[in-house]
N, C-alpha and C positions, 0 to 999 in steps of 0.2 A: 497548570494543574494537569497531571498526568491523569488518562480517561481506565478504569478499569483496563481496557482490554489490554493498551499499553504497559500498566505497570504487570499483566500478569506474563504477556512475555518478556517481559525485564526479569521477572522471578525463573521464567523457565532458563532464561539463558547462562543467569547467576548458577543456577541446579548445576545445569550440563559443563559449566566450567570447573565446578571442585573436581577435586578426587573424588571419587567413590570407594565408602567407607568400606571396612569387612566388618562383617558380625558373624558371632558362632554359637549355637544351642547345642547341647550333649543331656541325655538323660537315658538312663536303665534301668530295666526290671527284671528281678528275676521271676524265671519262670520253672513249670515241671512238663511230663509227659500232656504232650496233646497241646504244644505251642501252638499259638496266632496270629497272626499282627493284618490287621487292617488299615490300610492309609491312603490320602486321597488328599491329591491337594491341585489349582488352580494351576499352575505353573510352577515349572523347574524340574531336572535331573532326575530321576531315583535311583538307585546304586540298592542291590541287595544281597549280600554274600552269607554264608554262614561261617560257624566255629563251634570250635566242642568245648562250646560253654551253656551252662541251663539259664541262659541269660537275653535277652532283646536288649538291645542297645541303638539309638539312633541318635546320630548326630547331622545339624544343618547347618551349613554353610553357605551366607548371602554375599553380594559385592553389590553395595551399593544401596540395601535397605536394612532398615534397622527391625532389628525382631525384637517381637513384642508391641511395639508403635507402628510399624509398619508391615509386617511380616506375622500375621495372626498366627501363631502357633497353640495344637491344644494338643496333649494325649492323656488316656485314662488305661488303668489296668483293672480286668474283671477276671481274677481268677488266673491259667494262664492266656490268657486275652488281649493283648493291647492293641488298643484302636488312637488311630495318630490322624491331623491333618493339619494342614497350613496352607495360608493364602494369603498372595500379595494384593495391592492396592488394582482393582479393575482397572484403570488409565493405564499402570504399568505398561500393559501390552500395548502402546500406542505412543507413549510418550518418552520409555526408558529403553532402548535397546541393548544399553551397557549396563544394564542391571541383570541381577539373575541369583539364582540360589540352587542349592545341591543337598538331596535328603543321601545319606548313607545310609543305611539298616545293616545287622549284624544280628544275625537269629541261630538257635538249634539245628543241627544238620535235620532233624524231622522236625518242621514247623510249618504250620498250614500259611499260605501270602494271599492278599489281596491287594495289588496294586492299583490307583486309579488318577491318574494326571491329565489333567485337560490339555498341555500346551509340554510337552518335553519329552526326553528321550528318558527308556528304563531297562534296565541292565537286572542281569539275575544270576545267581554260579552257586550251585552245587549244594539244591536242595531238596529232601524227599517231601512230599507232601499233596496234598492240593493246591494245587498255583496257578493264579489269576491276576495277567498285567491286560490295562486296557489307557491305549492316549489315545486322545484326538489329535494329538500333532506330534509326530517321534518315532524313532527307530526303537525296535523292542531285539534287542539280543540275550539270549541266555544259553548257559555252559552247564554239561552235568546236574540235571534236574533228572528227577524221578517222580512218579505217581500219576495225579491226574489235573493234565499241564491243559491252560487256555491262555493263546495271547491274539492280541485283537486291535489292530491300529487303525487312525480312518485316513491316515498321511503320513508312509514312512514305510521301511521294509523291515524284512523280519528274519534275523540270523538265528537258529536255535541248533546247539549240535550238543551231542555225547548224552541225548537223551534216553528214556526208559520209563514206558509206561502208553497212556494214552494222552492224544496230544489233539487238540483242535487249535487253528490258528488261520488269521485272515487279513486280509491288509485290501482298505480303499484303495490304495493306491501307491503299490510298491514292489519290488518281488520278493519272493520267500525263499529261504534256502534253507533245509533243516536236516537232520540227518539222526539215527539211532536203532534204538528197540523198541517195535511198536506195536502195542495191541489194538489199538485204535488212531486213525489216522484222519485228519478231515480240516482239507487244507484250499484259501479261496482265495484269489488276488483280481479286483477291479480291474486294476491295469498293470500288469508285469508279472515275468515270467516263474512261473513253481519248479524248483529243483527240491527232490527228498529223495534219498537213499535211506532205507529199510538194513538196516543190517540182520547176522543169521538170530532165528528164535523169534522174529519178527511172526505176528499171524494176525489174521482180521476177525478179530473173538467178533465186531459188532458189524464188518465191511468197510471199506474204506472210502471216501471221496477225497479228489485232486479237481478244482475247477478254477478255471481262470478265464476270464472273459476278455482279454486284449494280453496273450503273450502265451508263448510255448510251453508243453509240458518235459521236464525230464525224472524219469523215477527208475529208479535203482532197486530191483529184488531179491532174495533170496531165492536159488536154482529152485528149491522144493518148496514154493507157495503154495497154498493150494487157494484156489480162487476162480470165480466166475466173470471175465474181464467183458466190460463195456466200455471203448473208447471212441471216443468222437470228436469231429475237431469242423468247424464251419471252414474254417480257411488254410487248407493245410496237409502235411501228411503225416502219416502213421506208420511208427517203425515198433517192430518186436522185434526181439535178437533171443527169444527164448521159444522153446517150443509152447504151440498156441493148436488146440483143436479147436480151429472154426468151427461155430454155428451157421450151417448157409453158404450161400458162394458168397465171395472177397475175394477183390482185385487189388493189387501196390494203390491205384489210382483214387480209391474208393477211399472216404474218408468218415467213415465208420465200419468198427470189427468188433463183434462178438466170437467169445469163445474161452474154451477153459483154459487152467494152467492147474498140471498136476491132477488132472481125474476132475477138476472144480472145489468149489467151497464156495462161502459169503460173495459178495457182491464186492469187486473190487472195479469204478466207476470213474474214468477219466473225461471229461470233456475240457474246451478250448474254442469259444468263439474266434478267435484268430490266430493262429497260430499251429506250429509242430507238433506230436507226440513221439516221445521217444522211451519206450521201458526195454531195461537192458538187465540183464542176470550181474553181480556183484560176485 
């Protein structure tokens, strides 16, 4: 007589020999002015693009679990509202590695996001609005977004480029690379290096911060910022390639400089516990 424990790794080993199945969920709604979509799920992908349709559409793609029985899926629509989520089986993350599943979304070029996945990477392209992606485990890239952009990872870096608007964005542990039109800028990496280029018409309506506490700064400006520069670095040096009226004496060697750019303005605030600074005109 086979003892529990026995027969329940006889079960697991049976699992891991089938194939692993596909399953597929698709549903849409239409919507009007002042789209939303809220979604959040446990694990897996999220993909979020738009089209010029008055329409939300998302479709899920699993390998290896079955939705519905496996793959808790829910969404409701309020209005133009929809709020979505799904999650797989808690063990999942321990015992399937060859499992997985992928949200696609398909929203209004103007629709507000709120993205929220505990375990996966999430993707975003070429949407106006309020936008809000946050993993705990996952690379966050996004393409042609506009308004008022937040991405937030605690494992994984952060590509964001041909943006427009104001942008906060931060990574436990990864580095940032983002690049655009910025009214607000405010950007933080644990561990790895910040690179942001400002393109022209860029300005600090609220000031800006760059801070990274294990790895180098590089930032990219427009000749005619106007701004009030406080950069500092614990281990490391500081380069301007633009004109800088010191506040105070400053030496190449010295590893903090105050001082304007363009007559001054808002607070434009660089530090780096370890590492370089380098701001160069564009």
């Amino acid at each position: 007589m086979r003892t529990p424990i026995a027969f329940f790794v006889l079960s697991l080993s049976l699992a891991w020999a089938l194939p692993a199945a596909a399953d597929e969920w698709t549903k849409s709604f239409s919507v009007s002015d002042g789209a939303s979509i809220r979604l959040e799920t446990n694990d897996g992908r999220v993909s979020v693009t738009s089209w010029d349709r008055p329409e939300i559409a998302i479709h899920v793609r699993t390998e290896g679990w079955k939705i519905g029985t496996q793959v808790k899926v829910d969404a409701t629509q309020d209005g133009s509202s929809v709020t979505f989520s799904a999650h797989v089986p808690s063990m999942s993350f321990m015992m399937f590695t060859d499992h997985w599943f992928h949200i696609e979304v398909s929203v209004p070029r103007h629709c507000d996001v709120d993205v929220r996945t505990s375990d996966g990477a999430v993707s975003l392209e070429q949407i106006h609005g309020r936008v809000l992606a946050k993993t705990s485990d996952g690379r966050i890239s996004a393409t042609d977004l506009s308004g008022d952009i937040e991405l937030r990872t605690s494992d994984g870096g952060i590509g964001a480029h041909g943006l427009d608007g104001r942008l906060a964005a931060g990574s436990g542990d990864g580095s940032i690379s983002v690049s655009g039109r910025f009214d607000s800028l405010d950007l933080s990496s644990s561990d790895g290096r910040i690179t942001a280029r400002a393109e022209g018409g860029s300005k600090l309506a609220d000031g800006w911060n760059l801070d990274a506490s294990d790895g180098s700064i590089s930032l990219r400006i427009p000749g005619d910022l106007k701004a009030d520069l406080d950069a500092s670095t614990g281990d490391g040096g500081i380069t301007v390639d633009i004109p800088v009226q010191v506040q105070g004496e400053w030496h190449a060697e010295h590893r903090r400089l105050n001082g304007t750019l363009n007559g001054g303005g808002p607070p434009l605030r660089v530090r780096t516990a370890d590492g370089s600074i380098r701001i160069e005109k564009i």
